[in-house]
C-alpha positions in Angstrom: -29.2 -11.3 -96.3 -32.0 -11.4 -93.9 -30.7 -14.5 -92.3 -27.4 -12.7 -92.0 -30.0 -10.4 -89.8 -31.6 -13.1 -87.6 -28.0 -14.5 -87.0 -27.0 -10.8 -85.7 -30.4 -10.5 -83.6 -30.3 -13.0 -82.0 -27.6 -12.6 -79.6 -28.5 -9.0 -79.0 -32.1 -10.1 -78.5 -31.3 -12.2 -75.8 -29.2 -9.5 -73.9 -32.1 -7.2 -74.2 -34.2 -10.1 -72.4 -31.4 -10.4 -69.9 -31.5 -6.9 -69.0 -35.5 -7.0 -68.6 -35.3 -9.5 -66.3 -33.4 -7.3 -64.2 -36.7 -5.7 -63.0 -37.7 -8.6 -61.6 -34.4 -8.4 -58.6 -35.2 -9.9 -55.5 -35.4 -7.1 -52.7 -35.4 -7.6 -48.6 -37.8 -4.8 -47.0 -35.6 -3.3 -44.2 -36.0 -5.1 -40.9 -35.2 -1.9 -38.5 -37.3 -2.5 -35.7 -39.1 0.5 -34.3 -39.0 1.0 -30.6 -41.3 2.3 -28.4 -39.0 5.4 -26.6 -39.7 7.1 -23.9 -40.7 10.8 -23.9 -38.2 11.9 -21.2 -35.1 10.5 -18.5 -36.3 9.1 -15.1 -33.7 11.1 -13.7 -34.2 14.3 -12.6 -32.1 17.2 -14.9 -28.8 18.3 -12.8 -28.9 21.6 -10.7 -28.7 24.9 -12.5 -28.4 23.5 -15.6 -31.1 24.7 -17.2 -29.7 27.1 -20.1 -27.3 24.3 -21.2 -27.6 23.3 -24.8 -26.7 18.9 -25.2 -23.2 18.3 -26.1 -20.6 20.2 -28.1 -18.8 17.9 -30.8 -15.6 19.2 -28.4 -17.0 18.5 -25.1 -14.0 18.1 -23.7 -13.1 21.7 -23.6 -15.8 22.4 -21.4 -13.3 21.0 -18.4 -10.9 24.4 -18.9 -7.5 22.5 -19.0 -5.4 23.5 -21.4 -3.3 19.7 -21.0 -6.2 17.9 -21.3 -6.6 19.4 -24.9 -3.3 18.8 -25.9 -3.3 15.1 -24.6 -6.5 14.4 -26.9 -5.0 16.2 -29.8 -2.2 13.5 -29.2 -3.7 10.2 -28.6 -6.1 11.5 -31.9 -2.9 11.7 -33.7 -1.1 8.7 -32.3 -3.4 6.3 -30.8 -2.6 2.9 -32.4 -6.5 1.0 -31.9 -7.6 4.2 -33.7 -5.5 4.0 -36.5 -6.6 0.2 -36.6 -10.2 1.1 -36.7 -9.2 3.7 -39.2 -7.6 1.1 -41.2 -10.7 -0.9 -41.0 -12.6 2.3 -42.8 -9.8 1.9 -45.8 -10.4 -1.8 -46.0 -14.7 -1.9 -46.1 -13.6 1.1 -49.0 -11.4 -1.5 -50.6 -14.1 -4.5 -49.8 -16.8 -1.9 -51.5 -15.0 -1.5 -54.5 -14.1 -5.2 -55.3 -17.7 -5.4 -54.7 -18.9 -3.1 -57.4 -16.1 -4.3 -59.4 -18.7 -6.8 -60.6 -20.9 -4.5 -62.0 -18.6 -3.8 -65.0 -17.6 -5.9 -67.6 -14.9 -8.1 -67.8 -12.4 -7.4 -70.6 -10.1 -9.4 -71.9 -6.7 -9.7 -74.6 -4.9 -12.2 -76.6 -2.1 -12.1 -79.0 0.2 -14.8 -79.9 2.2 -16.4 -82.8 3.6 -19.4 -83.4 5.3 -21.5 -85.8 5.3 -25.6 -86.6 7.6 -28.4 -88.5 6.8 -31.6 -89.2 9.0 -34.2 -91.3 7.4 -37.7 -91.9 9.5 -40.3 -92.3 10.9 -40.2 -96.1 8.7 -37.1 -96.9 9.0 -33.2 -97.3 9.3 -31.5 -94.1 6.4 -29.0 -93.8 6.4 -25.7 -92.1 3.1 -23.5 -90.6 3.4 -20.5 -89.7 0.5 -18.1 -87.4 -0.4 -15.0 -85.6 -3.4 -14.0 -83.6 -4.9 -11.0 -82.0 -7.9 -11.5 -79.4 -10.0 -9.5 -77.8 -13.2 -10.7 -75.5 -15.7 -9.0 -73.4 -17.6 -10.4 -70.6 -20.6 -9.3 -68.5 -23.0 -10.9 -65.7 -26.1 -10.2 -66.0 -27.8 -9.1 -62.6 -31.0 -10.9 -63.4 -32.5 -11.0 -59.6 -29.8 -8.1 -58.2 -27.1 -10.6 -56.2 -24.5 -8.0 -57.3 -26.6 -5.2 -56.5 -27.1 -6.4 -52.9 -23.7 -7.5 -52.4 -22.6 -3.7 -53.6 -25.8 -2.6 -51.1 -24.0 -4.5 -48.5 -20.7 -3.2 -49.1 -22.4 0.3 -48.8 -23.9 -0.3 -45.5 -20.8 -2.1 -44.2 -18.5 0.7 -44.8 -21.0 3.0 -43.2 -20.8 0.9 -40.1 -17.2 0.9 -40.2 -17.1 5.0 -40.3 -19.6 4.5 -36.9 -17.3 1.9 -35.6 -14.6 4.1 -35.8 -16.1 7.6 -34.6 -16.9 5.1 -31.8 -13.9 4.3 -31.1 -12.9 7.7 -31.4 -15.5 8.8 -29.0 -14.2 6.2 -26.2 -10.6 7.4 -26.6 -11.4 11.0 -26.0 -13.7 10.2 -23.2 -10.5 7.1 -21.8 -8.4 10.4 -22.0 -10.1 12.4 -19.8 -10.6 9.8 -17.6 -7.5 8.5 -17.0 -5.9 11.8 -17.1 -8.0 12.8 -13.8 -7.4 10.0 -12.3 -3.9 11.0 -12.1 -4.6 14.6 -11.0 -6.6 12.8 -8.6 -4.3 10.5 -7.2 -1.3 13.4 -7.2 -3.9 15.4 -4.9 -4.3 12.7 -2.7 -0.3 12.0 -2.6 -0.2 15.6 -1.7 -2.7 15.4 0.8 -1.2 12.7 2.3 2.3 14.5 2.6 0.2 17.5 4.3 -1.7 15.1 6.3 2.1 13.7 7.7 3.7 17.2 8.2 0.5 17.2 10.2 0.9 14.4 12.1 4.5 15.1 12.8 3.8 19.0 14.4 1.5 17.5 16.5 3.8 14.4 17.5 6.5 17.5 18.4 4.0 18.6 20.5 3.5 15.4 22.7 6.8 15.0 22.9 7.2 17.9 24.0 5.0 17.7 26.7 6.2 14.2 27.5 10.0 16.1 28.2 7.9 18.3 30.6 6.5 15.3 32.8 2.9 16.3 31.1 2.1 13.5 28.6 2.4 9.8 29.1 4.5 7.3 26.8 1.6 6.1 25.8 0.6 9.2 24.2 3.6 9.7 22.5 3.6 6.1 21.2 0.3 6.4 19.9 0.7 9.1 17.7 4.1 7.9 16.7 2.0 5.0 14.9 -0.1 8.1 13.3 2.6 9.4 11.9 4.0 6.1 10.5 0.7 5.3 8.8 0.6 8.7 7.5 4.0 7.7 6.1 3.6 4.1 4.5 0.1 5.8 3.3 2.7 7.8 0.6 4.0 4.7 -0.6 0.9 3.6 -2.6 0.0 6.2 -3.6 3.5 7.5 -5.4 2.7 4.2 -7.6 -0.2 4.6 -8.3 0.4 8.4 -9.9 3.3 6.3 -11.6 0.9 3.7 -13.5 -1.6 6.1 -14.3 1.0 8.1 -16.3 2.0 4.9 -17.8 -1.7 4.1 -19.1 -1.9 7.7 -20.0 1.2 7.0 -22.3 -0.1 4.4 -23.8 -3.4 6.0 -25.0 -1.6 8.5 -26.6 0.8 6.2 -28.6 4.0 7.3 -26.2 6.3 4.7 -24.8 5.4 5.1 -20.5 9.0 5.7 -19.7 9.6 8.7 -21.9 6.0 10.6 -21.4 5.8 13.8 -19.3 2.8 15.5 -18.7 2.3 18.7 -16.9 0.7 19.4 -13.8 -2.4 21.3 -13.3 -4.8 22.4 -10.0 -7.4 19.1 -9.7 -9.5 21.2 -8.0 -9.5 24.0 -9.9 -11.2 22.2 -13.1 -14.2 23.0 -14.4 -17.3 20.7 -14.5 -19.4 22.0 -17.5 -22.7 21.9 -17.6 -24.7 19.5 -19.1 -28.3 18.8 -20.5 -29.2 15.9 -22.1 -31.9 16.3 -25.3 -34.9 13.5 -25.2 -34.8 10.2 -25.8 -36.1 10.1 -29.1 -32.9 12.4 -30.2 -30.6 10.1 -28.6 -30.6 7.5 -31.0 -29.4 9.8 -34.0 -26.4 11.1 -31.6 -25.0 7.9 -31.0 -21.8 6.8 -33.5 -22.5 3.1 -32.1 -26.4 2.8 -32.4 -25.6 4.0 -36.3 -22.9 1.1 -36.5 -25.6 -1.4 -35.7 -28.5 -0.3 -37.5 -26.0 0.0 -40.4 -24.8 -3.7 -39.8 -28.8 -4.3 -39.7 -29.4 -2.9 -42.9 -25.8 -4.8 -44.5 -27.7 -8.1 -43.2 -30.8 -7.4 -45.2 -28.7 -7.4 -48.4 -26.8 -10.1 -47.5 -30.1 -12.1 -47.3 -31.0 -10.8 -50.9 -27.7 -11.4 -52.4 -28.3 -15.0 -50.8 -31.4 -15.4 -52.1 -30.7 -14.4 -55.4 -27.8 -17.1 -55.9 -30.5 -19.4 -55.7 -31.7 -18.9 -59.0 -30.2 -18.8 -62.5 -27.0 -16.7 -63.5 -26.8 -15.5 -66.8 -24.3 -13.8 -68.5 -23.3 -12.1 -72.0 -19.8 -12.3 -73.6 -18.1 -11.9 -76.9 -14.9 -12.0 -78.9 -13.8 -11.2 -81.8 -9.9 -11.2 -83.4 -7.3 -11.6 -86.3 -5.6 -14.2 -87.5 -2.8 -14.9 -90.4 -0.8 -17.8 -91.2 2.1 -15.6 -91.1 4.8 -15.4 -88.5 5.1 -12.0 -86.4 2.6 -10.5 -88.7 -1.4 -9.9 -89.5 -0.9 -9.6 -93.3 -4.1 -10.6 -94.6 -5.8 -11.4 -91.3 -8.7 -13.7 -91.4 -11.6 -11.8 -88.8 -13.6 -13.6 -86.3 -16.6 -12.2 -84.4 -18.6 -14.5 -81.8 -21.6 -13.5 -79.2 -23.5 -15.9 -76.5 -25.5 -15.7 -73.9 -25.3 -18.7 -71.4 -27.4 -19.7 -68.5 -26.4 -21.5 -65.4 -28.3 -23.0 -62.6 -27.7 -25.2 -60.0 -29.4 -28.5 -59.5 -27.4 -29.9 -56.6 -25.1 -29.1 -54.3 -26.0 -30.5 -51.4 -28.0 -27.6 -49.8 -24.9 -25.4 -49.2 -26.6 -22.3 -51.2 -30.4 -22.7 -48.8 -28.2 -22.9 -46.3 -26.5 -20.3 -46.7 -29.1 -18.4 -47.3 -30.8 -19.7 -43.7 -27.4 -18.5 -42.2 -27.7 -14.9 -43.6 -31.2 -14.8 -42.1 -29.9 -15.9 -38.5 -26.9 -13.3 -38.4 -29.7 -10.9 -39.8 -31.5 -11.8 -36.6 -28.7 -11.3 -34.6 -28.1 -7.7 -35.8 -31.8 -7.1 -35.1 -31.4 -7.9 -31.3 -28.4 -6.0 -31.2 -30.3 -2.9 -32.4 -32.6 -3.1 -29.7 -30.4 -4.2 -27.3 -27.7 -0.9 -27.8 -30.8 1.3 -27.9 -31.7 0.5 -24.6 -28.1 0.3 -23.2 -28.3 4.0 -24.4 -30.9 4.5 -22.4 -29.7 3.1 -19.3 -26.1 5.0 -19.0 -27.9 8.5 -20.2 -30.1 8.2 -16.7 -27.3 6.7 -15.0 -25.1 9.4 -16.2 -27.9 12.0 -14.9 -28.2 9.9 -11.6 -24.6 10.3 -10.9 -23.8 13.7 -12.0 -26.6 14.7 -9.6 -25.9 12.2 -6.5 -21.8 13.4 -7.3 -22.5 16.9 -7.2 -24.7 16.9 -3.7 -22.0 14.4 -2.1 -19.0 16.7 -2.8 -21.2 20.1 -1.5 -21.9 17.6 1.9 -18.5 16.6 2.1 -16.9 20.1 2.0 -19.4 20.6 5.0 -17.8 17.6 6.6 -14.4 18.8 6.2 -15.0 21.9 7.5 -16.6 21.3 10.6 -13.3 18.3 11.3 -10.7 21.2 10.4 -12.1 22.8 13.1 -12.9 20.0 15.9 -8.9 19.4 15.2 -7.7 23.2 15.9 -9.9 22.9 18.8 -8.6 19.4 19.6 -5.0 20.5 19.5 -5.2 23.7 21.0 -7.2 22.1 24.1 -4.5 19.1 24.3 -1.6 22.2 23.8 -3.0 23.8 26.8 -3.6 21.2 29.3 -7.0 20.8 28.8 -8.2 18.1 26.5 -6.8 14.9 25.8 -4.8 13.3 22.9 -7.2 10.9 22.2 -9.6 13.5 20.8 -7.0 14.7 18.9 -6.2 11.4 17.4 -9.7 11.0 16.6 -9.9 14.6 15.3 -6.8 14.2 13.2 -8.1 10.4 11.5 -11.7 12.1 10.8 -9.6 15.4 9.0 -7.3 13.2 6.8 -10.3 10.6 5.5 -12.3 13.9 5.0 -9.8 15.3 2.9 -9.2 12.2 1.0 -12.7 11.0 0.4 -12.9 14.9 -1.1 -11.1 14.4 -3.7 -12.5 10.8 -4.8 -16.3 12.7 -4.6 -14.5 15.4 -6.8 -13.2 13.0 -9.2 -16.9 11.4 -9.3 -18.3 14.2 -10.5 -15.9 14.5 -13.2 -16.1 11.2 -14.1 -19.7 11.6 -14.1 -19.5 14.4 -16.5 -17.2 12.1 -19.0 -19.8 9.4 -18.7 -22.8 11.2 -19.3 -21.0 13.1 -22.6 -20.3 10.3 -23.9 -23.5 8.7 -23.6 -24.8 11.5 -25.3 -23.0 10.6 -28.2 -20.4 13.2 -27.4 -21.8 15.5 -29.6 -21.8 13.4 -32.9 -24.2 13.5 -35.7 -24.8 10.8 -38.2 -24.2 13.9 -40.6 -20.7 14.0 -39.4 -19.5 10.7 -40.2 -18.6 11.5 -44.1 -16.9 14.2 -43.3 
């Protein structure tokens, strides 16, 4: 009887043992480096901005047009890259879950029946007859936690992906905007260009006029004559380029180019919100993409662990047990059957594949640390720029509405001089050429500053918080 007991202990003794050894898992510390920030932006804060509060999670509100929301609600709904990337989410869930699949034991079934004849030559022929019923259980033992860190791995990889794809999320909104103004933009300056000709065309009725009273030269009349044509083959590229914007608008929202329609709305009557950015320190926690690295840092320091530990012995713990009969289709009688083990593996050679790949987790761990620091102080870099521009865009469109002013005027006074006899149409040429680039470059200064604004949101993280990303 009591060797009936050691046979029993035996087995269970040695999956106790397993499971002690468990404390003894190998463990990477985390290799996040820390980074000396600074305390506040080189760049000076924008003009009257000082009651603003960072960046909403909607930031892109903040313009006042109402088609600009309704284009991001559709390229979130129908952007194919971000359906990829949220695809990728669902696959490092699936990844994750094949990953902790290991954790759990592995169970098994059998059943079967069969049935024999044999005659030899001369003798009785002999029949056998058997059925079986199987059951067996498997488990790994995580002695020096390889499955642990692969699941740790898994964990930090999906989190990576979530950032990836808030990310990517971020970049559409903000590609959006940007492309969308781009085409208000270049619709203003198609418009401007068809004022500009009307322009150039009463003024051209003018010298011709003149020239039909013996007052103006051909000359004059052939000079602005060529104004007006390059006035007109000025509308040519700009009609295509309003075309292939709307196109590259179509495609960010998942629309095929040749069916979109978008409405119009006042360029210049958008809104440039006000924005001010919180300290460095802060940034780093606003930023969807700096979280996607230091979470692919922290998926490399398992990696390395779960490499490490597949260097050293595997044990695992498994047992059967079943019914059998040596009757057809049936378990009268069954005979029972009832096994345990424990088995250790190690490897003695394989040709250095394991320490090397061990070595390679350790390199691509590397990798992800200098693309930690490397992200963190690209951030850094496009938040000043971002304030740098904002406040060089803003002082370049107040001077240029100065500009324009003072040439709107110099070219009624050009023309009304010239219409009376008493200036010359070569100041009104040059009046009219200095009123049409100051229009023009307007509107590109006005689309900086917007731009501007859509760079420096989403440098700020466009309002994200690691928080966030579960949701």
């Amino acid at each position: 009887m009591s060797r009936e007991k050691t046979k029993h202990r035996g087995p269970l003794a040695a999956a106790v043992f397993g499971l002690l050894l468990g404390a003894c898992a190998i463990q990477e510390p985390s290799s996040l480096p820390r980074m000396q920030l600074p305390e506040r932006w080189s760049e000076p804060l924008p003009l009257g901005q000082a009651a603003a509060s960072g960046v909403a999670p909607d930031w892109w509100t903040g313009f006042a047009s109402a088609e600009l929301n309704r284009l991001v609600g559709l390229a979130l709904a129908g952007n194919p890259d971000l359906m990829i990337s949220a695809e990728r989410v669902r696959q490092a869930e699936i990844a994750l879950g094949i990953a902790g699949a290991a954790r759990l034991p592995s169970v098994g079934g059998s059943a079967g029946t069969s049935q024999s004849r044999s005659t030899p030559d001369g003798g009785t022929t002999t029949r056998r007859d058997g059925s079986s019923l199987g059951l067996s259980v498997s488990y790994e033992l995580d002695l020096w936690g390889r499955i642990a860190a692969n699941v740790a791995a898994g964990e930090a990889s999906l989190q990576a992906s979530r950032f990836d794809h808030e990310a990517a999320r971020l970049s559409l909104v903000a590609g959006v905007a940007s492309v969308y103004f781009q085409a208000l933009a270049a619709d203003e300056r198609l418009r401007i260009a068809q004022e500009n000709l009307a322009l150039a065309q009463r003024i051209l009725a003018i010298v011709e006029a003149r020239h039909r009273n013996g007052v103006a030269t051909s000359l004059e009349v052939a000079q602005q004559s060529t104004t007006v044509l390059s006035q007109q083959a000025a509308l040519i590229p700009l009609a295509v380029q309003v075309r292939q914007l709307h196109s590259a608008l179509a495609l960010l929202l998942g629309q095929i180019p040749q069916a979109a329609a978008f409405a119009g709305e006042d360029f210049v009557g958008l809104h440039i919100p006000a924005i001010l950015p919180e300290m460095p320190p802060i940034l780093i926690a606003r930023r969807p993409d700096i979280a996607a690295v230091e979470a692919a840092l922290a998926a490399s320091d398992a990696n390395v662990a779960a490499a490490r530990a597949a260097l050293l012995p595997s044990a695992s713990l498994s047992a059967s047990g079943g019914l059998s009969s040596a009757v057809l289709l049936d378990l009268a009688n069954p005979t029972r059957s009832v096994s345990m083990a424990l088995s250790l593996a190690q490897n003695i050679f394989d040709g250095g594949r394991l320490r090397l790949q061990t070595e390679s987790a350790r390199s691509q761990r590397a990798v992800q640390i200098i693309n930690y620091s490397k992200a963190v102080r690209s951030a850094l870099k496009e938040v000043d720029d971002g304030l740098g521009n904002v406040e060089k865009s803003e002082r370049q469109e107040i001077a240029q509405r100065a500009v324009l002013e003072q040439a709107s005027r110099s070219l009624r006074l050009a023309e009304l001089r010239y219409r009376e006899g008493a200036g010359e149409l070569l100041s009104v040429l040059e009046a009219q050429r200095t009123v049409f680039s100051a229009r023009d470059q307007l509107v590109t200064l006005r689309l900086s500053r917007l731009q501007a604004a859509i760079d420096l949101s989403k440098a700020l993280g466009g309002g994200w918080k690691a928080a966030e990303a579960g949701a």
